[in-house]
C-alpha positions as CSV (number, residue, x, y, z in Angstrom):
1,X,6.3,-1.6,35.2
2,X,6.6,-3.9,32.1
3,X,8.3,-6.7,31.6
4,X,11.7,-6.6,29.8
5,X,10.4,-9.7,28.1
6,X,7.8,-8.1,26.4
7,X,10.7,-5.2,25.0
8,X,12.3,-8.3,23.5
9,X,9.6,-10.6,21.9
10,X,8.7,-7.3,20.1
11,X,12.4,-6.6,19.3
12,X,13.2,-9.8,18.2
13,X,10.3,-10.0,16.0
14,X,11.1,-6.5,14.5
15,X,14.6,-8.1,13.8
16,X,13.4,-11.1,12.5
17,X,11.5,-8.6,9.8
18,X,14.3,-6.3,9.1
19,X,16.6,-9.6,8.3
20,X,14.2,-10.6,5.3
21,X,13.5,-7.1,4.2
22,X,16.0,-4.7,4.7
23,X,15.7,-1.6,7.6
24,X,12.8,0.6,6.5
25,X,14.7,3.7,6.6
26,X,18.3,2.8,5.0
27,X,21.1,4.1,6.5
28,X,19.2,7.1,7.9
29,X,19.0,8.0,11.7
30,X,15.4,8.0,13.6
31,X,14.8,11.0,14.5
32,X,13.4,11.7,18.4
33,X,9.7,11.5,17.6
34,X,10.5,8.0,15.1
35,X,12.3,6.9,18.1
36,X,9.5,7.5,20.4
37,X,6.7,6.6,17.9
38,X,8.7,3.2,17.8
39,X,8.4,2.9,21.8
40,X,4.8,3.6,22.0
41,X,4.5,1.1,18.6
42,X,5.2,-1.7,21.3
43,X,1.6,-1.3,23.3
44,X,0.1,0.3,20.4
45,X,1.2,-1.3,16.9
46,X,1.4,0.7,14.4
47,X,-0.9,0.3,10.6
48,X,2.6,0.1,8.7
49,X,4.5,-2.8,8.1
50,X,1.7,-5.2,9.9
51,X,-0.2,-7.7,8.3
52,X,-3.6,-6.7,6.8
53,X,-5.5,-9.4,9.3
54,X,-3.3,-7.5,12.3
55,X,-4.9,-4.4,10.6
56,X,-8.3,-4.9,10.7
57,X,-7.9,-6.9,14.5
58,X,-6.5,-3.4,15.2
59,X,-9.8,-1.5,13.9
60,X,-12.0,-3.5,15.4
61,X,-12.9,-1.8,18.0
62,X,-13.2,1.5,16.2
63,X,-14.8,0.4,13.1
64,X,-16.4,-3.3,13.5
65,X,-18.3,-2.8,10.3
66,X,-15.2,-2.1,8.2
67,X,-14.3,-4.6,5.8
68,X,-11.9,-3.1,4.8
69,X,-8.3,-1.0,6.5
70,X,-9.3,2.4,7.5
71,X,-6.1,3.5,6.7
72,X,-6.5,2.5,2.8
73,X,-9.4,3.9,3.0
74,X,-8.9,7.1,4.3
75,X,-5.7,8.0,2.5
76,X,-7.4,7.5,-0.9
77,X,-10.7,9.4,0.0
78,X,-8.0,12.5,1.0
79,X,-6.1,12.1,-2.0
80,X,-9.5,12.4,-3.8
81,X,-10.9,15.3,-1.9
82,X,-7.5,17.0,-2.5
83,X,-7.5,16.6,-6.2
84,X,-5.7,14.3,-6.7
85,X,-7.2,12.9,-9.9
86,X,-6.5,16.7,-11.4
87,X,-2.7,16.9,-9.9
88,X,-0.1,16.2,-13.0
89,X,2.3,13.7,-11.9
90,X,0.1,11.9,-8.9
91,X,1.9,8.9,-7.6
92,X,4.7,9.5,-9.4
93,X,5.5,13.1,-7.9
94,X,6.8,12.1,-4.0
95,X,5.2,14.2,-1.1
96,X,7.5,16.8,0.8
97,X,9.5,13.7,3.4
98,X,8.4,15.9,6.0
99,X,5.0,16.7,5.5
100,X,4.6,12.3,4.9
101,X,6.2,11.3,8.1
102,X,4.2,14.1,10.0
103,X,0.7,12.6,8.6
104,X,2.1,9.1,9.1
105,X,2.0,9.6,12.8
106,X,-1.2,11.2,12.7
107,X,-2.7,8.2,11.0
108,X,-1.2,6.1,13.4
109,X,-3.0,7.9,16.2
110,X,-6.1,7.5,13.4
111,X,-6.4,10.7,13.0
112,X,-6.0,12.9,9.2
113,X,-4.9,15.9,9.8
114,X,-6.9,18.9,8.2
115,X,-5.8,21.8,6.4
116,X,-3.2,19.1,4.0
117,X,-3.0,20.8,0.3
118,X,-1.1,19.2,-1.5
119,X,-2.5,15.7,-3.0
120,X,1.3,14.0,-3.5
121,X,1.2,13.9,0.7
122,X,-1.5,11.6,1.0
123,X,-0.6,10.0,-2.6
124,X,3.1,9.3,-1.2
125,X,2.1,7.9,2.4
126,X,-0.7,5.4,0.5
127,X,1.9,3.9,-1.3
128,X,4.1,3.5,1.4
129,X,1.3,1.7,3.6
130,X,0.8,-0.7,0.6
131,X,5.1,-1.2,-0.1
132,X,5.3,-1.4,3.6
133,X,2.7,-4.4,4.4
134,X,4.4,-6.9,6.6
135,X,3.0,-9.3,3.4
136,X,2.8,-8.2,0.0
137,X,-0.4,-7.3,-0.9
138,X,-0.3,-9.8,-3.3
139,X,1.2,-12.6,-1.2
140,X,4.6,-15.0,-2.6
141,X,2.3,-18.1,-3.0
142,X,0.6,-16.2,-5.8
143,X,3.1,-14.1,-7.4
144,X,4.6,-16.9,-10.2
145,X,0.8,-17.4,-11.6
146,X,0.6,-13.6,-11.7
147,X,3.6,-12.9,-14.1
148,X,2.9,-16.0,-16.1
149,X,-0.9,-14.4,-16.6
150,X,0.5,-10.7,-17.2
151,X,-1.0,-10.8,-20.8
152,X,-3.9,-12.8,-20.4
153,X,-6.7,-10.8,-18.7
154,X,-9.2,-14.2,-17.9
155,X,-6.4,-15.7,-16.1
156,X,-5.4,-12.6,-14.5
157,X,-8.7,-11.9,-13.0
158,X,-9.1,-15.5,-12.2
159,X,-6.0,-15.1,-10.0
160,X,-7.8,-11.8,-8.2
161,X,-10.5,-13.8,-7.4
162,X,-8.7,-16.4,-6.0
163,X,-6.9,-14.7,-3.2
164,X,-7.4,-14.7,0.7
165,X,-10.6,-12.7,0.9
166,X,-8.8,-9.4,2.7
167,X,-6.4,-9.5,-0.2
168,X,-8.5,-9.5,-2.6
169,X,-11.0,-7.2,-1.2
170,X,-7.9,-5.0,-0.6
171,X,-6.8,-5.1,-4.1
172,X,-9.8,-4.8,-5.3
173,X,-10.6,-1.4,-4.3
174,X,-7.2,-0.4,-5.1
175,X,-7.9,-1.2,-8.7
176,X,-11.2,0.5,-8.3
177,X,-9.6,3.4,-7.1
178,X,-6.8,3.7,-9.6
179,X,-9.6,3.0,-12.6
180,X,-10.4,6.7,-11.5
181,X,-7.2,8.1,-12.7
182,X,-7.4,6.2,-16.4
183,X,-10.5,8.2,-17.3
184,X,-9.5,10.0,-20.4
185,X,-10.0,13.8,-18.8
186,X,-8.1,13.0,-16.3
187,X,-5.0,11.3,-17.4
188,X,-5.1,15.0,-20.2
189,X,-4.2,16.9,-16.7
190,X,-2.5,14.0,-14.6
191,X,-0.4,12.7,-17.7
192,X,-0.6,9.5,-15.6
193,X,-2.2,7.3,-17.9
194,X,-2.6,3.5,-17.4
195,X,1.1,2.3,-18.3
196,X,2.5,5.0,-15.8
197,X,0.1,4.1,-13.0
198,X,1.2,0.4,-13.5
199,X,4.8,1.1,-13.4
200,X,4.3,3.0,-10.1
201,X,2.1,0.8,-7.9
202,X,2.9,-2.8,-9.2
203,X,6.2,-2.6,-7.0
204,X,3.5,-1.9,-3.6
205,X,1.6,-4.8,-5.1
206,X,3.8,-7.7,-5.9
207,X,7.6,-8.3,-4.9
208,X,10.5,-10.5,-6.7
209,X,12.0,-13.4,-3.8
210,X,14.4,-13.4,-6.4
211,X,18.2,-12.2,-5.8
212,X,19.5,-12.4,-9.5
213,X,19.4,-9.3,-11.4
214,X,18.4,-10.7,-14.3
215,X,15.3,-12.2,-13.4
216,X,14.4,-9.4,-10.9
217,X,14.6,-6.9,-14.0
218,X,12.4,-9.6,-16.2
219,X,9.7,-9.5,-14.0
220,X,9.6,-6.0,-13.1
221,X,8.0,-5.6,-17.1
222,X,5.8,-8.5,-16.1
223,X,4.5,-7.4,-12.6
224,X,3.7,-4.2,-14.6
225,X,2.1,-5.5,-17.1
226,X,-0.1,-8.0,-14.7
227,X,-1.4,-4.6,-13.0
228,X,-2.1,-2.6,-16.1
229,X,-4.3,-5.6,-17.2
230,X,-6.3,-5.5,-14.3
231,X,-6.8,-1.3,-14.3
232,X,-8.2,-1.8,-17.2
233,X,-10.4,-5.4,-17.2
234,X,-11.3,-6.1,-13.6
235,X,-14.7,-5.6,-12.7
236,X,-14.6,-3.6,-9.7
237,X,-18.3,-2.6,-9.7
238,X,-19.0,-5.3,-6.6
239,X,-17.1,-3.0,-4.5
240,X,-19.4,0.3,-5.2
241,X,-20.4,1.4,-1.3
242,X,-17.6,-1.1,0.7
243,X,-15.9,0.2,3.1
């Protein structure tokens, strides 16, 4: 009983997407459940590959004190409780595919499964909520003042603080969240120290518009370097208790 119309604004849209980015998936065929995930996506939207301010419309009605995206949140808090932050390897080691796109469809009914063991399942699925953001976390208007600022720490900060207030607030207690992993005893277990948690999650916080090789593999040092320079000067003390 709905519409066809309403099929094909979401379509279109979805198309519109995939034309700037790429597919999600590659080459690689849906599988039944993606396919009917995808359907049900249409009356129920999914947390992946929306905008943070679709995100938190989303939660509203679940979680109208939440500042911030449950499923950020959430992911980290399991990857914590699973311990992550004494797992060699975390973020860098990917999650078994299957046991990611099982607890991505749980989250997307906003539910976390329990019984998950290993840490690189949650670790793999937060990354891929933050590469898959309909806008980078960091959005384009910002990103040419962040590689001109990647030494500079004042200026680097001074950018934090002057994005949108979900994106910042977002950021924020991704930085405060990755501080955890550069604490000395647990980068001896991890061996994830600052420059390796940089190289991992600047690509899920900033992305090149650029198409030239060159300049994409330029920045890629740069974007690095912008992240590792706020895990290890941004005060992230204001977000102590923010959910």
């Amino acid at each position: 009983g709905v519409a066809i119309s309403t099929y094909a604004k979401y379509c279109y849209n979805k198309l519109q997407k995939a034309a700037l980015t790429g597919a999600k998936k590659g080459l690689k065929k849906p599988n039944i459940e993606e396919i009917r995930h995808a359907k049900n996506a249409v009356f129920n939207p999914s947390m992946f590959g929306s905008s943070l301010q679709d995100i938190i419309s989303m939660q509203k009605e679940r979680y109208p004190e939440r500042q911030l995206p449950w499923v950020q949140t959430r992911l980290s808090e399991e990857v914590l409780a699973l311990n992550g932050d004494q797992t060699e390897g975390i973020f860098r080691v990917p999650g078994d595919i299957d046991e990611v796109n099982a607890l991505k469809l749980q989250v997307d009914q906003w539910k976390i499964p329990t019984g998950l063991e290993d840490p690189h399942v949650p670790a793999s699925l937060l990354k891929l909520w933050y590469r898959e953001l309909e806008e980078p976390l960091i959005p384009h208007e910002f990103y040419e003042q962040c590689i001109s600022h990647y030494e500079n720490p004042e200026a680097a900060i001074a950018v934090v603080h002057s994005l949108p207030r979900i994106n910042k607030m977002v950021l924020c207690y991704l930085i405060r969240f990755l501080q955890v992993f550069v604490q000395p005893a647990n980068v001896a277990v991890t061996k994830m120290d600052v420059n390796n948690l940089a190289m991992v999650m600047a690509p899920n916080c900033l992305r090149c518009q650029s198409d030239d090789p060159r300049i994409i593999f330029e920045n890629t040092r740069k974007e690095m370097s912008f992240l590792r320079v706020l895990i290890q000067h941004l005060d992230t003390s204001f977000m102590e208790g923010i959910l």
